[in-house]
C-alpha positions in Angstrom: 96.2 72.1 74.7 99.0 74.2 73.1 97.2 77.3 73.9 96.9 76.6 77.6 100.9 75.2 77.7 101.5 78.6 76.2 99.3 80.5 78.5 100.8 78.9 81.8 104.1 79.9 80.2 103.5 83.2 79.5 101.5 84.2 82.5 104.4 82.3 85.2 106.0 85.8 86.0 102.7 87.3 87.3 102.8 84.9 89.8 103.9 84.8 93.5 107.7 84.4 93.7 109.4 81.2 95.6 110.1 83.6 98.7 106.8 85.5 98.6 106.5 88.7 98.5 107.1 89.8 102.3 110.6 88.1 101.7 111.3 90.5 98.5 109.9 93.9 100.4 112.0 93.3 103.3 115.2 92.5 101.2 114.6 95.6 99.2 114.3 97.8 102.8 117.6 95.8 104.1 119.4 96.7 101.0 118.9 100.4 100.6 117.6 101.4 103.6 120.4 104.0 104.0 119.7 105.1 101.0 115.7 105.8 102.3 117.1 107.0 105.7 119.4 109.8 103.8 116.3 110.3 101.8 114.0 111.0 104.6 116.6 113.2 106.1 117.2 115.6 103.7 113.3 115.9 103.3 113.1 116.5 106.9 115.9 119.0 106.9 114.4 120.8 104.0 111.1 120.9 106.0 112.9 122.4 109.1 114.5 125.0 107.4 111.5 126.2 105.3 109.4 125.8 108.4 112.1 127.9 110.7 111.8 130.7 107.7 108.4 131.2 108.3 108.2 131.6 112.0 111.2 133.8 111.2 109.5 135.8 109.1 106.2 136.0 110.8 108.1 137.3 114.4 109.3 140.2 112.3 106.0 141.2 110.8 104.7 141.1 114.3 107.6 143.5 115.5 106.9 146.0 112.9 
């Protein structure tokens, strides 16, 4: 008996919370989502630039 109180103790944070967890994922988004919207940003200027470098590059092998 002590060893099931103890188990249902120990194994209470592995359950669902109160909320659920759709309540928690959207909270998280909601609280940094400029964070993730700088974030994706920067990647996707970073991809540009590299991306404009190679057609760069490319049109002035074909010139030569």
């Amino acid at each position: 008996m002590i060893m099931n109180g103890l188990s249902t103790y120990m194994m209470g944070f592995e359950q669902e919370p109160a909320q659920g967890w759709n309540y928690w994922r959207w909270y998280f988004i909601k609280e940094h989502l400029s964070g993730i919207l700088c974030g994706a940003a920067i990647i996707f200027v970073l991809f540009g630039l590299v991306l404009y470098g190679w057609v760069e590059l490319f049109k002035n092998l074909k010139k030569h």
